[in-house]
VOBA-1610 file (N, C-alpha, C; in pm, whole numbers, padded with zeros to 5 digits, always signed):
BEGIN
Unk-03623+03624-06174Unk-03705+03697-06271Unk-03754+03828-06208Unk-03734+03950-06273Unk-03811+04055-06232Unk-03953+04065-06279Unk-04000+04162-06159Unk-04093+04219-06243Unk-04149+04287-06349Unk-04202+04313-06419Unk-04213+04387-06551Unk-04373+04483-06566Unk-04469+04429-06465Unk-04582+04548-06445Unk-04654+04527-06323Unk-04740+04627-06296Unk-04737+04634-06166Unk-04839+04475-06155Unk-04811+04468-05984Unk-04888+04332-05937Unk-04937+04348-05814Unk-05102+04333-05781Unk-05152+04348-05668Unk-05167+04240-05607Unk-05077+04216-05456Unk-05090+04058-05426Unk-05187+04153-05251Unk-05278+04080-05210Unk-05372+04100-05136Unk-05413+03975-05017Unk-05464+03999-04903Unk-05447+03892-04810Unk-05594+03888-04730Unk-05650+03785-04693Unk-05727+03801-04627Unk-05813+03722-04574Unk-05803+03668-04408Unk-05902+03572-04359Unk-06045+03620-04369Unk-06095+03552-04460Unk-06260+03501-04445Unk-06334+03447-04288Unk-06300+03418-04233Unk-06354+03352-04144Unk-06450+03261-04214Unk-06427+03171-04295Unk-06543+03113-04328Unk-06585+03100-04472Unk-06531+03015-04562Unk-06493+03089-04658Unk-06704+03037-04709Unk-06737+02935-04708Unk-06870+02870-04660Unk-06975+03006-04655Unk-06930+03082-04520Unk-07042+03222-04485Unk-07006+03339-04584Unk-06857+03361-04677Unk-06839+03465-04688Unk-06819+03409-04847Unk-06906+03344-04880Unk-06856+03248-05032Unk-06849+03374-05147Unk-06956+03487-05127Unk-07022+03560-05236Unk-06926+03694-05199Unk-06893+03696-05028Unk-06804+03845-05035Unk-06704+03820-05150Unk-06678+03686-05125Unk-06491+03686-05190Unk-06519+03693-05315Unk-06615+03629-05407Unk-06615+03642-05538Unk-06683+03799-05609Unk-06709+03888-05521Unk-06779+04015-05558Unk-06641+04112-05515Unk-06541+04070-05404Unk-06417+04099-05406Unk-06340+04101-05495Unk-06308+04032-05574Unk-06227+03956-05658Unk-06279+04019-05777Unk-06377+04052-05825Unk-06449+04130-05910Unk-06414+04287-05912Unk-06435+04318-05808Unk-06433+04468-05778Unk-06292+04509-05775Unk-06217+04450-05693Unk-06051+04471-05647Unk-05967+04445-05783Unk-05999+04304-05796Unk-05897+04245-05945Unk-05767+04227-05894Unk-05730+04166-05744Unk-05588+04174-05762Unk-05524+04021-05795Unk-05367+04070-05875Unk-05367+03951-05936Unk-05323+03790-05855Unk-05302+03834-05657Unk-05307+03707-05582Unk-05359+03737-05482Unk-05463+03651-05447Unk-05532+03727-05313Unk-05510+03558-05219Unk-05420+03606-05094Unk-05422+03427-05008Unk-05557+03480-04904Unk-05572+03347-04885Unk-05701+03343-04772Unk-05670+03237-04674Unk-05687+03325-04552Unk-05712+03210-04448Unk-05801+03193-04375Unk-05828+03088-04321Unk-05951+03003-04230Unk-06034+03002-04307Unk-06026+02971-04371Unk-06135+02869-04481Unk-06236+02790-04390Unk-06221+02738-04293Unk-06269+02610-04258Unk-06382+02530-04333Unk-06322+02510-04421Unk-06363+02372-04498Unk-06270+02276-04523Unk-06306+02129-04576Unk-06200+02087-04648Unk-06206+02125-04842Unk-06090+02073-04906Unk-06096+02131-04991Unk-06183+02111-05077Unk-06247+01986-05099Unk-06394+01955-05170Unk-06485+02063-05168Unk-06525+02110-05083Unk-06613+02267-05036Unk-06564+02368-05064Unk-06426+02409-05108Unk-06370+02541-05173Unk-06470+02589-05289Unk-06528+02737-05307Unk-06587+02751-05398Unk-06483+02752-05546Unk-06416+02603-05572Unk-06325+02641-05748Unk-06425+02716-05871Unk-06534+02673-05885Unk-06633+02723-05954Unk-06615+02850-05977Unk-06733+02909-05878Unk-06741+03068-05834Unk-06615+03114-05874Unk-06489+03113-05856Unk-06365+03135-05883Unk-06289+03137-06014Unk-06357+03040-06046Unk-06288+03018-06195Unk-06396+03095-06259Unk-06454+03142-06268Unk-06566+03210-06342Unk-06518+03387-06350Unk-06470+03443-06229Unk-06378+03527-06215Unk-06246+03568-06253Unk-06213+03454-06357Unk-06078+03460-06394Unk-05980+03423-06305Unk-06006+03358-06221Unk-05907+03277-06090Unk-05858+03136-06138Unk-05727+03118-06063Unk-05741+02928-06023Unk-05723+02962-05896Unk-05749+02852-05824Unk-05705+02826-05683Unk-05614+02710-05624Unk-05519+02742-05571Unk-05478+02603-05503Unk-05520+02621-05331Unk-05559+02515-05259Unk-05604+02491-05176Unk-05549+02428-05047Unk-05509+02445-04940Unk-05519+02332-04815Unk-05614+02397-04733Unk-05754+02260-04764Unk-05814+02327-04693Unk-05854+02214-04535Unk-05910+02235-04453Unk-05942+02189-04312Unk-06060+02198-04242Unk-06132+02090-04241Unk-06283+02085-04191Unk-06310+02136-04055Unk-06363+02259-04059Unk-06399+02337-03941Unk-06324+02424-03923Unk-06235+02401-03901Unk-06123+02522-03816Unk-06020+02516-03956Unk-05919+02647-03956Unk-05792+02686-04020Unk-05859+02679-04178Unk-05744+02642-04261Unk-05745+02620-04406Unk-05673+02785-04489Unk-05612+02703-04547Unk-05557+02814-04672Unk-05525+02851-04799Unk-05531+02929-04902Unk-05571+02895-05014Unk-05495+03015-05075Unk-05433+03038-05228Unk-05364+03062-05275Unk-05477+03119-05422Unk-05513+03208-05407Unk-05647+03255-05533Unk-05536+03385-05656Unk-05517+03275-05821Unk-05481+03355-05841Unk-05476+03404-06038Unk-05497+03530-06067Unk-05554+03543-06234Unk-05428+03472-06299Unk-05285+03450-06252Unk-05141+03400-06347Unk-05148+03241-06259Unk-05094+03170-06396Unk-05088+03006-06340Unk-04999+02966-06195Unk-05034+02933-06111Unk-04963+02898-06003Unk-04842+02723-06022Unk-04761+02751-05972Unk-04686+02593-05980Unk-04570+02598-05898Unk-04513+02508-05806Unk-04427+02412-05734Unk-04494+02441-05602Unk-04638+02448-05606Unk-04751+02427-05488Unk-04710+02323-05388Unk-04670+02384-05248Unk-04644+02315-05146Unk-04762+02363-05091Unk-04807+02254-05022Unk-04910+02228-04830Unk-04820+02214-04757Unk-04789+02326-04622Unk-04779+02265-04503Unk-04590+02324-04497Unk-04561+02303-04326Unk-04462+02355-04327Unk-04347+02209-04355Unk-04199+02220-04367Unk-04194+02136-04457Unk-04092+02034-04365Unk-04172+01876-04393Unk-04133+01799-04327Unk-04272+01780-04200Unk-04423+01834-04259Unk-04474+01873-04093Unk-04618+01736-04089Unk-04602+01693-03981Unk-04736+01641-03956Unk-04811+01674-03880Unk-04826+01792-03879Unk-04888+01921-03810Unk-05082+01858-03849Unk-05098+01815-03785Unk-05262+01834-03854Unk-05362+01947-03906Unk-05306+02062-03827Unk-05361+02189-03877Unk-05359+02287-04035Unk-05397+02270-04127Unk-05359+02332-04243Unk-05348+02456-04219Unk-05240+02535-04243Unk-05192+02632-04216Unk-05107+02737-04276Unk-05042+02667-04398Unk-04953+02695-04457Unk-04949+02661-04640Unk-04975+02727-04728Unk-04938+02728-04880Unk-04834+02794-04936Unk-04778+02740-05061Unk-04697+02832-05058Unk-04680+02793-05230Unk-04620+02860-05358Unk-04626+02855-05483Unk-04591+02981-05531Unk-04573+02937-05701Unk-04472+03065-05741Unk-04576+03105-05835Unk-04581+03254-05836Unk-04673+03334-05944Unk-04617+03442-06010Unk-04533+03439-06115Unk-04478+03532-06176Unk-04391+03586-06130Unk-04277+03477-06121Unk-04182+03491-06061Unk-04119+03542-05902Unk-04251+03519-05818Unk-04244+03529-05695Unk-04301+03461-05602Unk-04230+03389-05520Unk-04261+03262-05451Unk-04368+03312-05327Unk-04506+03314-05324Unk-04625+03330-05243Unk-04632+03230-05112Unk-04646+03296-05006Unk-04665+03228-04940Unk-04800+03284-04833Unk-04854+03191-04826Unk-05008+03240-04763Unk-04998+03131-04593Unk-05007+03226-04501Unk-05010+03135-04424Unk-05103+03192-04307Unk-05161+03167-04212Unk-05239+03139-04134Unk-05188+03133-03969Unk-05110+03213-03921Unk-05049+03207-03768Unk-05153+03118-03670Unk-05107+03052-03586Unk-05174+03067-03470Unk-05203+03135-03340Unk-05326+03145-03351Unk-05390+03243-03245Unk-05283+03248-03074Unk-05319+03132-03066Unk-05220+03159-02935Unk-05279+03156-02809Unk-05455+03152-02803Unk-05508+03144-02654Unk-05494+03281-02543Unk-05410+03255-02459Unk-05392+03278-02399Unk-05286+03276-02357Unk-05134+03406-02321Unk-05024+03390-02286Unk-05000+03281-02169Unk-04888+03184-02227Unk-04907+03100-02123Unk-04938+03005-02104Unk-04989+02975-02184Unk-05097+02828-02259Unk-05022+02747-02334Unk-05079+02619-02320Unk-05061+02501-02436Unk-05020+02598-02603Unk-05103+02651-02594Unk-05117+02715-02765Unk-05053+02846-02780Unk-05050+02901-02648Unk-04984+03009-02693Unk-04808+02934-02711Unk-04759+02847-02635Unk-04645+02746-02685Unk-04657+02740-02810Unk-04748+02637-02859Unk-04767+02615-02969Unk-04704+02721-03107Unk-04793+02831-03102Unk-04850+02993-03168Unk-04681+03033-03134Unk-04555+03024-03058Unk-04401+02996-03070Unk-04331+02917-03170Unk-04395+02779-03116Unk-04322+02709-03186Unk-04312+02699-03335Unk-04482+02712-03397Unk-04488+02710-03513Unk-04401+02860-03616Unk-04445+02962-03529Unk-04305+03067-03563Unk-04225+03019-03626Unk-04089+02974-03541Unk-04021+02920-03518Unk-03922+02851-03626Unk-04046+02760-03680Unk-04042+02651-03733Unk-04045+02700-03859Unk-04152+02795-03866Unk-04111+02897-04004Unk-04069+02949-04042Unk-03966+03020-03930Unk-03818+03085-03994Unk-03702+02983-04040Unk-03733+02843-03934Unk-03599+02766-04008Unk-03664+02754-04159Unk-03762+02733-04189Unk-03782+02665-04323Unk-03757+02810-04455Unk-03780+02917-04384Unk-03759+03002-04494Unk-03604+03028-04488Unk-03501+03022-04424Unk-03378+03018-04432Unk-03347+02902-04482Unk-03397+02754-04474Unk-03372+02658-04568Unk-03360+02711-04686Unk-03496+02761-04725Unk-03557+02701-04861Unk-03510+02818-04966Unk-03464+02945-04904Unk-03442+03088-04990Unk-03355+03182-04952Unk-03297+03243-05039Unk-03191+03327-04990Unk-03253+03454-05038Unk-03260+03542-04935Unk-03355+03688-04902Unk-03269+03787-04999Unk-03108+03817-05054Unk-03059+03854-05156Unk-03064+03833-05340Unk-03192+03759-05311Unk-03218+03688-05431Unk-03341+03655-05482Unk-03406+03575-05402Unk-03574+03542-05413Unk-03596+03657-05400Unk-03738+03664-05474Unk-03858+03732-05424Unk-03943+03659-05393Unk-03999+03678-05246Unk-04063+03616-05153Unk-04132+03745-05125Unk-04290+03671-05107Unk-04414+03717-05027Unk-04469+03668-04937Unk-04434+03680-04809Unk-04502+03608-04670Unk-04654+03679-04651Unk-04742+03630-04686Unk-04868+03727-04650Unk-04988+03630-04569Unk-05035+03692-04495Unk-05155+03658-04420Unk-05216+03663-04313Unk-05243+03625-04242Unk-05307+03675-04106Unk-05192+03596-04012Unk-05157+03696-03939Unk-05004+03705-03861Unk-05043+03667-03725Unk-05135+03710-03680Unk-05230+03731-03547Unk-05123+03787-03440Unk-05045+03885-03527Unk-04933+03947-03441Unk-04953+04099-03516Unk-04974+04266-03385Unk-04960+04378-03393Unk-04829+04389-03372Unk-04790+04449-03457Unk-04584+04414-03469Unk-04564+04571-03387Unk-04667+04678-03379Unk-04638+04811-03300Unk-04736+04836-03207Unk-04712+04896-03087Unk-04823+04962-03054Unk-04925+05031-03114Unk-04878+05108-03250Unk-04919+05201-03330Unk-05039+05126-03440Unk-05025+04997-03400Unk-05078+04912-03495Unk-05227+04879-03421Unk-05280+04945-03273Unk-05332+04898-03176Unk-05402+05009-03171Unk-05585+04951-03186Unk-05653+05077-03162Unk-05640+05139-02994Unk-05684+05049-02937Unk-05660+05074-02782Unk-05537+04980-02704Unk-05390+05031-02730Unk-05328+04932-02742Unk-05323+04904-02527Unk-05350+04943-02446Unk-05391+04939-02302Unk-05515+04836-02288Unk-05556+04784-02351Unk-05677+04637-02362Unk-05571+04538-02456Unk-05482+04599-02522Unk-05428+04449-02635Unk-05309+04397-02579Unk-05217+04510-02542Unk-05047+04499-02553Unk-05031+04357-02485Unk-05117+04318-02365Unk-05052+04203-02303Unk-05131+04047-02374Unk-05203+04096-02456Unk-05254+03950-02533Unk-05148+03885-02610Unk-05215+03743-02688Unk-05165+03686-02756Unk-05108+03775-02853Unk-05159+03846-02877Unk-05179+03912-03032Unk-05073+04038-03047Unk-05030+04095-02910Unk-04940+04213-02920Unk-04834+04189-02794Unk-04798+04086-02734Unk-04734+04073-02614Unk-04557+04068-02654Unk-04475+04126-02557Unk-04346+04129-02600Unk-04283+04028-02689Unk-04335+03863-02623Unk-04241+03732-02688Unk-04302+03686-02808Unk-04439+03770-02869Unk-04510+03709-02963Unk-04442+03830-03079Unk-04397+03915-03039Unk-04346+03995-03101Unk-04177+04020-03160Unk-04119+03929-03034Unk-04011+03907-03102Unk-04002+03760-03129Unk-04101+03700-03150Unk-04034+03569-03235Unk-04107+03609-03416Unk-04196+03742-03421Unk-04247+03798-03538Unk-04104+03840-03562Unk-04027+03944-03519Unk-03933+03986-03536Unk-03842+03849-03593Unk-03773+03768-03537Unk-03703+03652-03539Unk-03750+03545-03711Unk-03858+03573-03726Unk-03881+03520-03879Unk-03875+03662-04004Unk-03895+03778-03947Unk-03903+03872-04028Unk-03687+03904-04057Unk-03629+03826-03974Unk-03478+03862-03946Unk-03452+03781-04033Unk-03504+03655-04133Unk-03451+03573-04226Unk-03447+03708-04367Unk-03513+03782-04363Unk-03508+03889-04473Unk-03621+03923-04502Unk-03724+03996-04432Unk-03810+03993-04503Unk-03879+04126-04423Unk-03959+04245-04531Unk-03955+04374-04435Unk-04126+04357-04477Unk-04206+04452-04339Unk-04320+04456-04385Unk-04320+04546-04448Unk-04428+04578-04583Unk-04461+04651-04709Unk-04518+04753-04644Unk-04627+04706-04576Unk-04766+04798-04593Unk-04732+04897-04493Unk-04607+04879-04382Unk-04591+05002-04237Unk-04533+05124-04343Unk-04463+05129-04412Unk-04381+05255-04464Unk-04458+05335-04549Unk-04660+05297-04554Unk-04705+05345-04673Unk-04821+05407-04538Unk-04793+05410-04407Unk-04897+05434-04316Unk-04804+05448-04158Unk-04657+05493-04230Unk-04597+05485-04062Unk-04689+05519-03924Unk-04746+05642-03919Unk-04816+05690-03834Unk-04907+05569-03737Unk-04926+05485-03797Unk-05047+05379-03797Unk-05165+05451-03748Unk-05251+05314-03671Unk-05401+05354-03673Unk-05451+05313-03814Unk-05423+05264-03846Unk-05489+05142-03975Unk-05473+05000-03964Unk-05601+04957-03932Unk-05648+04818-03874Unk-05712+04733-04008Unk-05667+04593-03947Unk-05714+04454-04054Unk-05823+04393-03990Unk-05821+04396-03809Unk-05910+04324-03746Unk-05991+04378-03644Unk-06096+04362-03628Unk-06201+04446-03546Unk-06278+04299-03469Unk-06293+04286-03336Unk-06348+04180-03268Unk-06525+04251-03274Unk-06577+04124-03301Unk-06701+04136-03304Unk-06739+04174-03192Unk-06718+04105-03106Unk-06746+04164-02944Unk-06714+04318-02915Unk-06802+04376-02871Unk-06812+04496-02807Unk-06810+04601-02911Unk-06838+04558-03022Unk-06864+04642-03131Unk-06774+04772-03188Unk-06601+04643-03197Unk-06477+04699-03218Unk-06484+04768-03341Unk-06565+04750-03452Unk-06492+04808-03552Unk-06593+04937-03515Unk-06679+04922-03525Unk-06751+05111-03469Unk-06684+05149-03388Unk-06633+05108-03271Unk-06535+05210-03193Unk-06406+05247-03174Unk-06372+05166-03313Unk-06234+05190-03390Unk-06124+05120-03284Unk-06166+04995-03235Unk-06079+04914-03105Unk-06034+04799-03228Unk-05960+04849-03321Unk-05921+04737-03401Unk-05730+04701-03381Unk-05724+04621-03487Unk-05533+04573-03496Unk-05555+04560-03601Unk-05363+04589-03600Unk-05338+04543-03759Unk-05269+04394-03739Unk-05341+04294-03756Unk-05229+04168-03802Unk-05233+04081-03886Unk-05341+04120-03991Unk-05278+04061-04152Unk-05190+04179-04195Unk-05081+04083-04276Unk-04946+04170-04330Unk-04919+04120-04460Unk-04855+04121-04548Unk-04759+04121-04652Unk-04610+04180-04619Unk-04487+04066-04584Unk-04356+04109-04552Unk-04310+04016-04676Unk-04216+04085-04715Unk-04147+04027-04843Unk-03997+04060-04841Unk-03949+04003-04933Unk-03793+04051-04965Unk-03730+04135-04989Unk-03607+04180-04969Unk-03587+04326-05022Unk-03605+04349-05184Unk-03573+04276-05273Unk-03578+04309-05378Unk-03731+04330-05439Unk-03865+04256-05358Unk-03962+04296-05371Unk-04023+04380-05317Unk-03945+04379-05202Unk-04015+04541-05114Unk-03990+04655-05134Unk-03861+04653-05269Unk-03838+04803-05295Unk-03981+04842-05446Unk-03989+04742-05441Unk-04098+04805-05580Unk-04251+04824-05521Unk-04253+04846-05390Unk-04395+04804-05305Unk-04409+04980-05366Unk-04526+05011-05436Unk-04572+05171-05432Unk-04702+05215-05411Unk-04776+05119-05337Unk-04921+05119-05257Unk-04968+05028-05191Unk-05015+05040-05084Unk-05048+05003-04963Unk-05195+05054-04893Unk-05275+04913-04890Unk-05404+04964-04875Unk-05494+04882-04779Unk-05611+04904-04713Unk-05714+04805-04626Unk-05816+04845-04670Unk-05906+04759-04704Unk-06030+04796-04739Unk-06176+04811-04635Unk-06173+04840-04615Unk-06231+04910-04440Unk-06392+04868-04551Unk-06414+04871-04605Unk-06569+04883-04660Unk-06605+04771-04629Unk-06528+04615-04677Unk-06550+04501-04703Unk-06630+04470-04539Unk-06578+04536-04464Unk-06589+04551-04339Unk-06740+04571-04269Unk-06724+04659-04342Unk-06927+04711-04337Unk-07038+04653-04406Unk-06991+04529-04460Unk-07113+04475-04547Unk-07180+04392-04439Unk-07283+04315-04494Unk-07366+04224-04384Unk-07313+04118-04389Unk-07299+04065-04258Unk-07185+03927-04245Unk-07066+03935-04278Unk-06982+04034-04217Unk-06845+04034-04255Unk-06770+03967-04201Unk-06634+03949-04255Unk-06546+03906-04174Unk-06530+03980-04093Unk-06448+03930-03967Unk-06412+04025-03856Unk-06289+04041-03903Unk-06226+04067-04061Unk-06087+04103-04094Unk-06102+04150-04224Unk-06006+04265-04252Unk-06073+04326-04403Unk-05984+04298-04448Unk-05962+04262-04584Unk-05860+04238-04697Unk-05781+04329-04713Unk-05609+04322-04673Unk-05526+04416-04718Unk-05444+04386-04845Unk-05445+04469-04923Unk-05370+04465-05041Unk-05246+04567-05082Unk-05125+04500-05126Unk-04983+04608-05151Unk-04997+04582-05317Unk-04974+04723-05392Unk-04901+04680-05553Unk-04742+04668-05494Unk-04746+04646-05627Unk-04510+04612-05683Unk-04611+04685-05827Unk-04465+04744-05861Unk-04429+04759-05981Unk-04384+04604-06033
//
């Protein structure tokens, strides 16, 4: 199915969806886009605000996770063939949603952080990669679907993506092998939207609270939207909302949003 008018699909960890209950629904108000995924919820899904949401003209589908992770699929067109989780996984971590919204199969997912190069988790923050490129070469053929991979990547795919990239390049978050196993799932077909609307970079999603990154502009970009070719050619705006940023109690990640025609 093509598209037929434009569609704002938008991404963005809350840290909390609990602390940031009122950003997201005054978001969702203001923005209007018609899919916004969220990650780290940390709740389970009983505690999702559906309410607040549906009052906004939303549904939501949910995996959510008490304390840590969770992810959620917020959206104004009916959602359906709603999968949790990567497939086949007894992963305990909720991490992964995925459902079709007007004829384009959404997928909201939640990377792992990764620790520390070197680590148990930064293994891990591989493997689960990994694991997500076999399943999107299972499940879709990139000459055909339209597919939306969106969410917090916890991967700077450029230097350019790096406010001070001489403090990041060797972290979890921008290090050569975390970058080509980004590469290695983006090779099933799938291009990022939002770099060709900001090649230059220096436009950041995440600012560490510590040391008072987003005032000194020491941010990254690693929430993304990478999609298919046939959806990435209709991508004709590309945006971060740097404000959401400045309110009281923010996330330490601002909501990025791409239209399609």
């Amino acid at each position: 199915m093509l598209l037929h008018t434009a569609m704002k699909v938008a991404t963005w960890n809350v840290n909390s969806i609990r602390a940031r209950r009122q950003h997201v629904v005054d978001w969702l108000d203001a923005a209007r886009p018609d899919v916004l995924c969220l990650q780290e919820l940390k709740v389970a899904d009983a505690d999702f605000p559906f309410e607040e949401v549906r009052e906004c003209g939303y549904e939501a589908e949910v995996f959510g996770q008490k304390t840590y992770n969770g992810v959620a699929i917020v959206s104004r067109h009916p959602l359906s063939n709603v999968v949790r989780g990567l497939d086949g996984d007894d992963d305990p971590q909720a991490r992964l949603i995925r459902g079709d919204v007007e004829g384009i199969t959404v997928l909201c997912a939640y990377f792992p952080n990764g620790g520390e190069v070197g680590s148990d988790k930064f293994e891990y923050k591989l493997r689960w990669m990994g694991r997500l490129h076999q399943m999107l070469q299972a499940l879709y053929d990139p000459k055909v679907d339209q597919v939306a991979l969106c969410g917090d990547f916890n991967v700077a795919p450029r230097d350019e993506d790096i406010g001070r990239p001489s403090e990041w390049r060797a972290s979890v978050l921008a290090c050569d092998p975390v970058r080509k196993a980004l590469d290695d799932v983006a090779s099933f077909g799938l291009i990022d939207v939002f770099e060709p609307f900001h090649p230059d970079g220096g436009v950041f999603s995440w600012w560490d609270y510590r040391g008072r990154g987003f005032e000194r502009g020491n941010g990254l970009r690693i929430d993304h939207i990478y999609a298919t070719p046939m959806l990435a050619e209709r991508a004709i705006g590309a945006t971060i909302d740097r404000e959401e940023r400045r309110r009281k109690s923010p996330s330490d990640h601002a909501p990025v949003m791409v239209e399609f025609e």
